[in-house]
N, C-alpha and C positions, 0 to 999 in steps of 0.2 A: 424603566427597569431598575429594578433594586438590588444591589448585590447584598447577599449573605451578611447578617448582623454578626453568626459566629458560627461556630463548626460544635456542635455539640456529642453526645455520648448514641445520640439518636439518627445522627450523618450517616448515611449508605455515603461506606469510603470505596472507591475506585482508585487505581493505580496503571502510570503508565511505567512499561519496561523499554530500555532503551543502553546504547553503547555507543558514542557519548552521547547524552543526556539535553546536552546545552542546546541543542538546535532545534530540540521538538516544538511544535506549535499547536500539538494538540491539548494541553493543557486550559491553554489562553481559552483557545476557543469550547472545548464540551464546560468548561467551569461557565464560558458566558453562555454558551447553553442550558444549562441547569437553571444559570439564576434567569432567563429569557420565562422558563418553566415555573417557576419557584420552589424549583424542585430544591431538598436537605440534601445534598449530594455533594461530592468535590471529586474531583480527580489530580492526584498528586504525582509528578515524576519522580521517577527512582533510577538510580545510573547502577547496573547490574553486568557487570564483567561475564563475558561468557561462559565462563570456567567456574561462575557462582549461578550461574542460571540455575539447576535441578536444584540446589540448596535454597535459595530464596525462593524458587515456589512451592517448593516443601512446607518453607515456613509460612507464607502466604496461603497458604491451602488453612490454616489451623486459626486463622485470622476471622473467627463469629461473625466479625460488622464488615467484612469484606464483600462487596458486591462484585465484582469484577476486575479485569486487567487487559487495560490495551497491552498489543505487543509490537511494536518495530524495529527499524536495524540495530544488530545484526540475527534477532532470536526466533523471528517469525516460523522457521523450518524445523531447528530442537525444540519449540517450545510445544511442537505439535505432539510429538513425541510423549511429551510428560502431562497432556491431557488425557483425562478419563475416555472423553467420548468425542467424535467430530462430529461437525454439521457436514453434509453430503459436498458441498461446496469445497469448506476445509480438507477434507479426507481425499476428494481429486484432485487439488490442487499442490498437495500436500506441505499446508503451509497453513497459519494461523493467526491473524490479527485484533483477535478477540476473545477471551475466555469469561463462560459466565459461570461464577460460584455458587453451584445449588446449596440447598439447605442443610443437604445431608455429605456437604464438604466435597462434594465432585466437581471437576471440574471439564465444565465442555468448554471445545472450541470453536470458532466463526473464522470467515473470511467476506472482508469486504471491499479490499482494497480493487479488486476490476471491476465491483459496483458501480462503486463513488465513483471510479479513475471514467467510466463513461460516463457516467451523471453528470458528472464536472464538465467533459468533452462537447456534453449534447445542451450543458447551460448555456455556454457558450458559443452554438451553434452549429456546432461539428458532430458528425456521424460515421459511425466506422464499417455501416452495413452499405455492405456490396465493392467495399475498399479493400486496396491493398496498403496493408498496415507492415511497417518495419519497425523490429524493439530490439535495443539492446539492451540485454539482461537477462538472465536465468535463474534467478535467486527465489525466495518466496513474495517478493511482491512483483514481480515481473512474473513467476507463474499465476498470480490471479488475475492480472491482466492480459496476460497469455489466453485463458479460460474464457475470459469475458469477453475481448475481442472475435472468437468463434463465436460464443453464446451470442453475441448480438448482431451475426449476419455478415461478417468481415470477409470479400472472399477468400484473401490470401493474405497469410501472415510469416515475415521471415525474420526468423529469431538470433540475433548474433550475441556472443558470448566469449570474454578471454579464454573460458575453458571450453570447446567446444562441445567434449561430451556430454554435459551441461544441458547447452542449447540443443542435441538432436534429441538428447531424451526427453525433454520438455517437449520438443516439437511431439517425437512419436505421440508420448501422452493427450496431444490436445488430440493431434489426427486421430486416435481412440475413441475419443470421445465427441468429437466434432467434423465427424470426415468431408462435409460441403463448406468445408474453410482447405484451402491447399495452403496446409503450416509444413515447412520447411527450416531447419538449419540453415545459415549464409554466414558471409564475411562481412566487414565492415562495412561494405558499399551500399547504401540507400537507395541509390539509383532506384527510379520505376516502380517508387512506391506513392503513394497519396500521405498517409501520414507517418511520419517519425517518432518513434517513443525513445526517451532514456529512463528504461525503466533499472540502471545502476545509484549505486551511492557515488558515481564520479562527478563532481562539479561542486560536492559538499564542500572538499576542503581544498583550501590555496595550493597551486602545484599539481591537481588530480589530472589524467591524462584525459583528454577527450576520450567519451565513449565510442565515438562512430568516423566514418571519412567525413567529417562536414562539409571538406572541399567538395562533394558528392549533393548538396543540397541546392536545390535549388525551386522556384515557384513554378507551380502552387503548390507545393508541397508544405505542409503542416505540422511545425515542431513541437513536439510534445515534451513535458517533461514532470517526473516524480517528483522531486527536488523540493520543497519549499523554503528552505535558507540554502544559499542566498534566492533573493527572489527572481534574477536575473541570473542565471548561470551561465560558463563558457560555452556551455551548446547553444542553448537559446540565444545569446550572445551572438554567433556567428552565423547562426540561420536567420537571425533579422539582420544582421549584415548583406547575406544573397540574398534578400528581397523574400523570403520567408515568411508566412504570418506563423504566431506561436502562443503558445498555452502555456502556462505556471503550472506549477505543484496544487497550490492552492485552493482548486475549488472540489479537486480529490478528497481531501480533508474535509471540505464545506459540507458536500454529498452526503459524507461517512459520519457524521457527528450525531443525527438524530438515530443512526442505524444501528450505530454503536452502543449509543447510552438504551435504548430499547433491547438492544438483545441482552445487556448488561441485566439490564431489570432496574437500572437507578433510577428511573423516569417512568 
């Protein structure tokens, strides 16, 4: 594989949005996918305050050689908002991790993060159909894994969340949508589930507070986690302490990469 000689006036530029910037890993990876492709393509991160969100996609919308924009923490939910149109996924979920810039300057949005997030689960040999699955999280990428884990046959899924009105309305929503999954609002405690999700941003940075009771873990239970820096986090961390097997961030992102740059149109 060859990477890219140069970046020229004829580049489909992509863009990821993020708060902070410095820990994404999807850059690394869809750029070595492009050049894997030999696709003209690049994808560039941008650190985007939330409070400048609607103004930088304002200007990003006016952007001719723009083909697309990932989106990740913290924007995935507003940015749904200042899309033209959703994909049916996106619009249930009500969250957004992919917009593609048509011709005529609109802007749709995708969701694919509870794709990849099984994709990833089931590369690695793990299935969530017929399981009882526990997430902590209610944000926008916890509701696409939220969606996903019903979409693919999970019986029961309980959803905990610092705020909890958060997680019953996420719950009601999936039950909506998915009534042969028994999703439920809960507390911290894991107990009597098959798999573990952290589906928070807790573990990202030094000092963050565990997301769930971990003292509550135990085999064969299944830790899962969003995360991809660090690659090891305090959850993960303390569920292979109890004898735990456990999953990375990482193959979430592996999953999503070719799905991404495809609905993008860079590829």
């Amino acid at each position: 594989m060859q990477p890219r000689a140069s970046i020229s006036g004829h580049t489909a530029i992509t863009v990821i949005l993020a708060h902070p910037v410095a820990h994404v890993r999807t850059p690394q990876a869809m750029n070595a996918h492009f050049d894997s492709l030999g696709a003209d393509a690049v994808l560039v991160p941008l650190h985007v305050l939330p409070e400048d969100l609607a103004s930088v996609v304002e200007g990003l919308r006016r952007m001719r050689n723009l083909r697309g924009i990932v989106v990740t923490v913290p924007h995935k939910e507003a940015i749904a908002r200042l899309c033209d149109d959703l994909t049916e996924e996106a619009r249930q979920v009500g969250a957004v991790n992919v917009i593609r810039h048509e011709t005529d300057g609109r802007l749709t949005g995708g969701q694919f993060d509870g794709e990849g997030f099984v994709a990833g689960l089931r590369g690695a040999g793990h299935d969530v159909a017929g399981r009882a699955v526990f997430m902590a999280g209610a944000g926008g990428a916890a509701a696409g894994l939220a969606f996903a884990f019903a979409r693919h046959g999970a019986a029961r899924l309980t959803i905990h969340n610092r705020t909890a009105s958060k997680a019953e309305d996420l719950a009601a929503r999936v039950r909506a949508a998915y009534p042969g999954c028994e999703t439920r609002a809960g507390g911290a405690d894991p107990a009597g589930h098959d798999v573990v999700v952290n589906a928070t941003s807790l573990g990202m940075h030094a000092g963050d507070a565990l997301p769930l009771d971990v003292a509550r873990l135990a085999p064969p239970m299944l830790a899962a986690e969003v995360i991809m820096a660090p690659e090891v986090t305090p959850f993960l961390a303390e569920a292979a302490r109890r004898g735990c097997a456990t999953h990375g961030g990482k193959p979430m992102l592996a999953a999503q990469i070719a799905l991404l740059a495809r609905f993008m149109g860079a590829v």
